[in-house]
N, C-alpha and C positions, 0 to 999 in steps of 0.2 A: 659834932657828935650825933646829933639827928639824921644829917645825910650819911652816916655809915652806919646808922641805926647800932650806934656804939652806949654801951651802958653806963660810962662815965664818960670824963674827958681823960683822966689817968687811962682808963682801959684804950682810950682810942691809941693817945701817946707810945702807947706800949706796943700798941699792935700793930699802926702804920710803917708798913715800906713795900716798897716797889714791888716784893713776890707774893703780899700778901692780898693788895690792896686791888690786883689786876689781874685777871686771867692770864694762863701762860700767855696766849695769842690774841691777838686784836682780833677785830672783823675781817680785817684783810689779808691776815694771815702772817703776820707781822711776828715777831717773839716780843712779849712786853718791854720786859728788862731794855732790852737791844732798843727798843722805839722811844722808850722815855728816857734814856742817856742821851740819843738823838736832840731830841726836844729841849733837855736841858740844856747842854752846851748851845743849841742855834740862840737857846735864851738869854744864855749869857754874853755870846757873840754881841748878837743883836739888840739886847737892853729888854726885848719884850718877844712874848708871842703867844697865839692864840690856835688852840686845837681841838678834838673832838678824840672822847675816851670812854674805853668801857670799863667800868669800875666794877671791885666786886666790895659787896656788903663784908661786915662782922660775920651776917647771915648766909655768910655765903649768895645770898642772889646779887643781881648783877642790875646795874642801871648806866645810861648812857650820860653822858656828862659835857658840858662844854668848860676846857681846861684855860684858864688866864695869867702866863708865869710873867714877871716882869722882876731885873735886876737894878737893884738899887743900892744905891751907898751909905752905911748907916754907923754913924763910928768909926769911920774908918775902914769899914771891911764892905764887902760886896755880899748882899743877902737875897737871898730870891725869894719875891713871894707868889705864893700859888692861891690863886681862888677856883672854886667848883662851882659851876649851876647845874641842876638836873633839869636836862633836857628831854625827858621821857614821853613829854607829853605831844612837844615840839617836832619829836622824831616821828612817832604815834601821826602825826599829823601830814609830818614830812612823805611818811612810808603811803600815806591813804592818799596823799595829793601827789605821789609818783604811779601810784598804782589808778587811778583818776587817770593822770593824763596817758598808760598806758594804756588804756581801753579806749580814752578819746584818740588817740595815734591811729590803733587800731582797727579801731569801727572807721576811721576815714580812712586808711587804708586799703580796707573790703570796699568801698562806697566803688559803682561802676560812675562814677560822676567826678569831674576834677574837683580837686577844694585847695584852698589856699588860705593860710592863716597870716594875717601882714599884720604887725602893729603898728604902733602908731610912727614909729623909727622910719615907716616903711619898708622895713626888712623882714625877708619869710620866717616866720616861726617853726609852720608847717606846711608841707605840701604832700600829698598823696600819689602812690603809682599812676592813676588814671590822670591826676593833674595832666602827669609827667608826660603819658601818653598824648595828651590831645594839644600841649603844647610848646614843653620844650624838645621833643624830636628824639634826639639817643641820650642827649646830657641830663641825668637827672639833678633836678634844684636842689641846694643844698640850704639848709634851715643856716641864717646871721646873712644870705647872699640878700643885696637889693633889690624887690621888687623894681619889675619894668613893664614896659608897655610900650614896647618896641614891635608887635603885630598886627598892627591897625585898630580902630575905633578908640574910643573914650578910654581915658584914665578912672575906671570905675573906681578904686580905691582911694584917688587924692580926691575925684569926688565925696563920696559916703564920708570922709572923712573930713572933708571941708563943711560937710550941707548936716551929718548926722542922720540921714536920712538914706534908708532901705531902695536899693533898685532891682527890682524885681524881671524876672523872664526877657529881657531884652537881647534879641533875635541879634548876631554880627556875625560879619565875616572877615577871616583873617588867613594869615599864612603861616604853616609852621615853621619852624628851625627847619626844615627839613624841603621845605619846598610844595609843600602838599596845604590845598584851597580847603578850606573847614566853613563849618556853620556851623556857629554854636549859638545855646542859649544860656547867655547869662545873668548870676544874681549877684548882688553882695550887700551885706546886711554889717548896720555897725556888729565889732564885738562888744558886750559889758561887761563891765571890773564890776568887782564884790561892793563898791562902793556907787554903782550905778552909772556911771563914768564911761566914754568910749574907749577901750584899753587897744582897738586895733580896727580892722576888717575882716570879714569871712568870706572868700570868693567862690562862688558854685558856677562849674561850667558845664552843660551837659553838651554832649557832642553826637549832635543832629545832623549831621550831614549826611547818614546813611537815612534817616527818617525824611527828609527833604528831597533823596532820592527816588525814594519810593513815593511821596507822595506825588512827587511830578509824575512818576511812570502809573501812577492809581488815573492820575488826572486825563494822562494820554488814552489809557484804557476805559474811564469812566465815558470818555468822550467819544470814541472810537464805539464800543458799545453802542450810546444810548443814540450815537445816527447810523448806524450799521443797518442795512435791510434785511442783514441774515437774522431773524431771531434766538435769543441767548439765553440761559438759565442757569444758575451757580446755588449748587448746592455745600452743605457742609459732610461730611464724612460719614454721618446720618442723613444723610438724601434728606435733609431739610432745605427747603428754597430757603436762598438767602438773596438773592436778586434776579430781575428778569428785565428785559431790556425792551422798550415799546414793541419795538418790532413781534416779540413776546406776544406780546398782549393784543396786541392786532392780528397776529393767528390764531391767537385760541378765542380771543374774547373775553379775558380775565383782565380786569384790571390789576395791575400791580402788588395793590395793598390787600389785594384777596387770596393771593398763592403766597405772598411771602409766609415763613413760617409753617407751612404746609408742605409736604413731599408731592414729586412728580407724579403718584400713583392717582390723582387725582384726575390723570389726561390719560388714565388708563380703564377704556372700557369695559374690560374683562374678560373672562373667559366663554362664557357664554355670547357674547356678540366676537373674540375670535373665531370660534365653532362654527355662527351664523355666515362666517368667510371665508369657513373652506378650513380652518385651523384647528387641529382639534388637542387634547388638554396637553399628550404626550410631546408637539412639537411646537405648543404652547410654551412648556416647562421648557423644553431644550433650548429653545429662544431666549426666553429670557436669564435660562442658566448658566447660557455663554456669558451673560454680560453680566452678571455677577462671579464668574470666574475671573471673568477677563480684569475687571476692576478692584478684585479679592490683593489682600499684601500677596505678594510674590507671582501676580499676573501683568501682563504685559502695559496695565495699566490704562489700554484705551480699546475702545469699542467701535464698532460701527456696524447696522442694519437696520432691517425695515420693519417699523411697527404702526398699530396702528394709534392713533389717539381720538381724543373725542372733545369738541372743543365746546367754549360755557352756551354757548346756542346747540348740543347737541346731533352739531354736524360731523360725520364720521373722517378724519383726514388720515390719511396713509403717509406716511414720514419715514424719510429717511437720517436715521438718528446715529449721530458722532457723538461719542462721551469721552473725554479725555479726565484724567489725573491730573490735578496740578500740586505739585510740591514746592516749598520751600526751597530757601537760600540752604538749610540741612539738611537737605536731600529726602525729608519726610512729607508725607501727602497732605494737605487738610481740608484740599475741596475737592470738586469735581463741577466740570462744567459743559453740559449739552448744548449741541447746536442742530436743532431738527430743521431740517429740509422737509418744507412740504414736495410732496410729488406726486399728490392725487391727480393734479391735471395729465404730468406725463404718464404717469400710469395709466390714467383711465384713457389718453390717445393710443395708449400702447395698445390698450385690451381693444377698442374699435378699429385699432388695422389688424389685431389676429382674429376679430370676427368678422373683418373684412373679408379675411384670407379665406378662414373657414367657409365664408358664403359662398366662396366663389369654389373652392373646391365642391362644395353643394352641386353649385350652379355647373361643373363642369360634370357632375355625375346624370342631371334631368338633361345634357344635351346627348346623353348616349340611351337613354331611357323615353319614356312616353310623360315623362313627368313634367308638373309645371312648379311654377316659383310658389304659386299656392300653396300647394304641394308639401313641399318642404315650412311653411310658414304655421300650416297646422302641426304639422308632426312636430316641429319646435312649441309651437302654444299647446298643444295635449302634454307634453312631456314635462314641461317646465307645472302648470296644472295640476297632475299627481305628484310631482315632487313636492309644492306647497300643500299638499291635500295631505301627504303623508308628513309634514311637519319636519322637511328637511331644511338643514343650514341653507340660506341667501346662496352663497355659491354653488350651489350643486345645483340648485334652479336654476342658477344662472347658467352653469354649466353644461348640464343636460339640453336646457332651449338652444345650446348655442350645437352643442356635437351632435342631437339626433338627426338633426338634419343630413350627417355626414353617413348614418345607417347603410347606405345602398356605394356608397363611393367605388366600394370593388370591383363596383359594374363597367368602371372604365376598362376594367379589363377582358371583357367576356365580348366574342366575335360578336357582327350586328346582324349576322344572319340568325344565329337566335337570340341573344336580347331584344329586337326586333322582329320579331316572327308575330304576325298579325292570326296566330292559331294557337292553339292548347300545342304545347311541347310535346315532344317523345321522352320517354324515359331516361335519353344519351343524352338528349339536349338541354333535361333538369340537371339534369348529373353537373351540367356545366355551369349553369346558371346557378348550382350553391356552392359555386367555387368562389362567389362573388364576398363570402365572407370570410374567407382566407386574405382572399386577396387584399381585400378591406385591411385587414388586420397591420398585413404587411407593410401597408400603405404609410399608416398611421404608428405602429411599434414602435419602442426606443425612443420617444418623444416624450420626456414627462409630462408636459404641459396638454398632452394627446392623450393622456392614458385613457380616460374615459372613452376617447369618441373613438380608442381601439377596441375597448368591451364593448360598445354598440355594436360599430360595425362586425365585430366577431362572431356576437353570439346573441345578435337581435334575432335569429331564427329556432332557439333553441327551444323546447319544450317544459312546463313543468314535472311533466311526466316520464322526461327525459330523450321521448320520440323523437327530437328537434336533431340539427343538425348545426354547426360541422363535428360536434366532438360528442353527441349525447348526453352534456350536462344536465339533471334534476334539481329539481327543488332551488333552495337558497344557496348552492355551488355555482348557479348563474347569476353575474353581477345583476345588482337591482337597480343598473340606469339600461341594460340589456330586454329586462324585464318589461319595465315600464315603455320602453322605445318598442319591443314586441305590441302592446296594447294600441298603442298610439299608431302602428304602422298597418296593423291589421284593419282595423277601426279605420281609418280612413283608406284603404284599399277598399277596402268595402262597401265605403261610401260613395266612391267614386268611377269612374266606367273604365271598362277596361277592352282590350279587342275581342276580348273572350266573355265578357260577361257586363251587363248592363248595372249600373248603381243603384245601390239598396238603401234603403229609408233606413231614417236613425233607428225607429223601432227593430225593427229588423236585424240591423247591423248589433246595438244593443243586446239581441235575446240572443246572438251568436255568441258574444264575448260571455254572456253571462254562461251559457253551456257550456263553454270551454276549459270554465275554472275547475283546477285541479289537472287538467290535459294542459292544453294547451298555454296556457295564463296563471299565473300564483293568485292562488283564490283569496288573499290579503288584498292584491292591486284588483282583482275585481270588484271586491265590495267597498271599496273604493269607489271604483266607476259608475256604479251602480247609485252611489249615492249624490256622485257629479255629471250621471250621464247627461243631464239635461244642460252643465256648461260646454261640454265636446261635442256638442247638436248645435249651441250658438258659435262657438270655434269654426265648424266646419261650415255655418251658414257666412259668419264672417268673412271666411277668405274661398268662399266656393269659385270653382271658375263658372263661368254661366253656363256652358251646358251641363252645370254637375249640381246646379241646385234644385233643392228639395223641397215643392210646397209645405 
């Protein structure tokens, strides 16, 4: 009466049967009627039987029920009786301990790590796709199948299960179903029963054979590096150092643990000491724009040219710098890694056999001339002189001392009966003699590495006033290494003797250049001169020849 929540036991009597007591349909879809005639008869067949039902109240609601028919003999006749339990709570429990172990299914499922659930039977319970992967081959394990240990090493499970005790990350190697060599690291951990009790094992296998790979190839690498004499640098994606390799550290002079964490810009002098080499901001920026295109997503990903750096003593090194991209096994970048080539020493051999060169074209211009090695040795010291005096870049001092000497070159070309001529010229035979800075020009054009010492030779005769010759340039439309080699060439002509005219005291020579300014001389480099005339008096004492010096 209670469990059909009926208000008498008459009322129940009355109202029980088969269409009232049962929804049309089971759970399964079943027609009631149709399922419990089933039931009945297998009951009477059979003497007894035991089944699961969904019953409906007086009240219309519905509760799950476990049904218990057994046939017996009573009188004479064959009676069947039925008992009910409500199993509402048991289902309730049933449905949260199926929904339970489908999310533990689940979540091992997703897991990239094998797992295996063996009880104590030693038969699988569970096992996961990545089990499945890393060790039985194509055949997937089927849950009731018998744990085995058919792959090499230890019985970890009849262990754990003998001892009760956890084996944690042990490193093995084995063979698949399939033929293929693994490394794995494995665990396995008792299971526990609600009662505290071992009810099985848990087997965790992670499959390191790709991480074991790579660490051997880090190792080869790490090793490789750290004796390599080429020096290395690995940055991250952010041009953060993340490692640098002695050889490293023994070019620059940076210990180790001083750049890590620090970007390369730290071996980057600047812009102002690029300038001071001849570099100025515009192909500063194009320099280093290419290597940030280059290494940009969708560039070619690797670089190479010539910079300079600047090492932890302060010493200037010109390098020739490789930056590659490295990517991933997915095709994506995450670092980047330089390898500078010092090459200040070939460099700097390079630059003393092209001012070898340039000497010697010098030296082939005083063997057509009256000139001596002196000679050329001031006109490079005056020049280089105002260049530092006016506050120019390192190179162009440099460069000036090395091309003015080349001023007169043209002269190779000019007959020796008048380059030559121990007289004041005729007017035909000047005419000829400023042919000498065409010719110069010609000499020298087309050479970028020459440009300079083709403005000298050019238009060392030129005027500020424009009087000069070969093309009548003014003012600042004559280059200012032109200018200056003008000051420098006059200045010591002047100084010096000639077939036509006897040498003239600094003083002297001096109050010449200083009347000149504005004609002759840009009255900027004079007052210049003027204020270092007294160093172009020790220049010109320094390398005087003897019959050209000056109490």
């Amino acid at each position: 009466v209670k469990l059909f929540h009926a208000p008498s036991r008459k009322a129940l009597l009355e109202w029980l049967s088969i269409e009232r007591y049962s929804p049309e349909r089971q759970p399964d879809g079943e027609l009631s009627v149709s399922k419990v005639k089933r039931y009945i008869e297998s009951a009477i067949r059979n003497g007894n039987l035991q089944y699961e039902w969904l019953h409906l109240r007086m009240d219309n609601t519905t509760f799950p029920c476990r049904v218990s028919m057994s046939c017996i003999e009573l009188d004479g006749r064959q009676v069947l009786l039925s008992s009910r339990t409500d199993i509402t709570e048991s289902a309730r429990q049933k449905t949260e301990l199926e929904a339970r172990e489908a999310l533990f299914s689940s979540t091992l499922d997703a897991l990239p790590v094998g797992v295996w659930v063996v009880g104590n039977d030693r038969m699988i319970r569970h096992a996961n796709p990545a089990g499945h992967r890393i060790w039985c081959g194509e055949k997937p394990p089927t849950p009731g199948t018998p744990w085995r240990c058919d792959h090499g090493g230890e019985d970890v499970v009849e262990r754990v299960l003998q001892t009760g005790r956890p084996i944690l990350n042990a490193e093995e190697q084995f063979h698949t179903d399939d033929g293929r060599s693994r490394t794995i690291l494995r665990s396995a951990v008792p299971a526990r029963s609600a009662s505290g009790g071992t009810s099985g094992v848990i087997v965790v296998n992670t499959d390191i054979t790709q991480l074991k790979r790579m660490e051997r190839q880090y190792q080869m690498f790490y090793q490789f590096a750290e004796h390599s004499p080429q020096p290395l640098v690995i940055t991250d994606l952010k041009e953060i150092i993340t490692y640098v390799n002695p050889a490293f550290c023994a070019l620059y002079g940076y210990p180790a643990e001083s750049v890590i964490g620090r970007t390369p810009r730290i071996l980057n002098p600047g812009r102002a000491a690029y300038r001071e080499l001849g570099i100025d901001d515009a192909e500063y920026d194009a320099l280093f724009g290419t290597l940030r295109t280059a290494l940009a997503p969708g560039g070619p990903g690797s670089w190479n040219g010539e910079v300079y750096n600047l090492t932890a003593h302060g010493d200037m090194r010109r390098i020739h710098l490789f930056v590659h991209t490295i990517y991933g096994e997915n095709g994506q970048p995450f670092a980047l890694a330089a390898l500078p080539v010092d090459v200040t020493a070939v460099r700097g051999e390079e630059e003393r056999i092209r001012i070898d060169a340039y000497s010697a074209l010098a030296d082939l211009a005083e063997t057509r001339d009256n000139e001596t090695g002196a000679h050329m040795k001031r006109i490079a010291a005056y020049s280089r002189l105002m260049g530092e005096r006016l506050g120019m870049p390192r190179k162009y001092c440099r460069d000036i001392a090395t091309f003015s000497p080349l001023h007169d070159i043209g002269k190779v070309g000019i007959p020796d009966n008048v380059l030559l001529a121990p007289r004041k010229l005729t007017p035909e035979e000047f005419a000829i003699i400023r042919q000498h800075t065409v010719l110069g020009f010609r000499i020298l054009a087309n050479r970028p590495q020459l440009s300079m010492a083709a403005e000298i030779a050019h238009y060392h005769h030129e005027k500020f006033d424009g009087s000069g010759y070969p093309d009548g340039l003014s003012g600042e439309t004559i280059p200012m290494a032109a200018r200056i080699a003008a000051i420098a060439d006059v200045y010591d002509a002047l100084r010096s003797r000639r077939p036509y005219k006897e040498p003239w005291s600094h003083a002297r020579s001096a109050g010449y250049i200083t009347e000149q300014s504005g004609t002759h001389f840009d009255p900027r480099l004079v007052r210049l001169f003027v204020q270092f005339e007294a160093e172009f008096d020790g220049i010109f004492n320094a390398h005087a020849d003897e019959d050209h010096r000056q109490p």
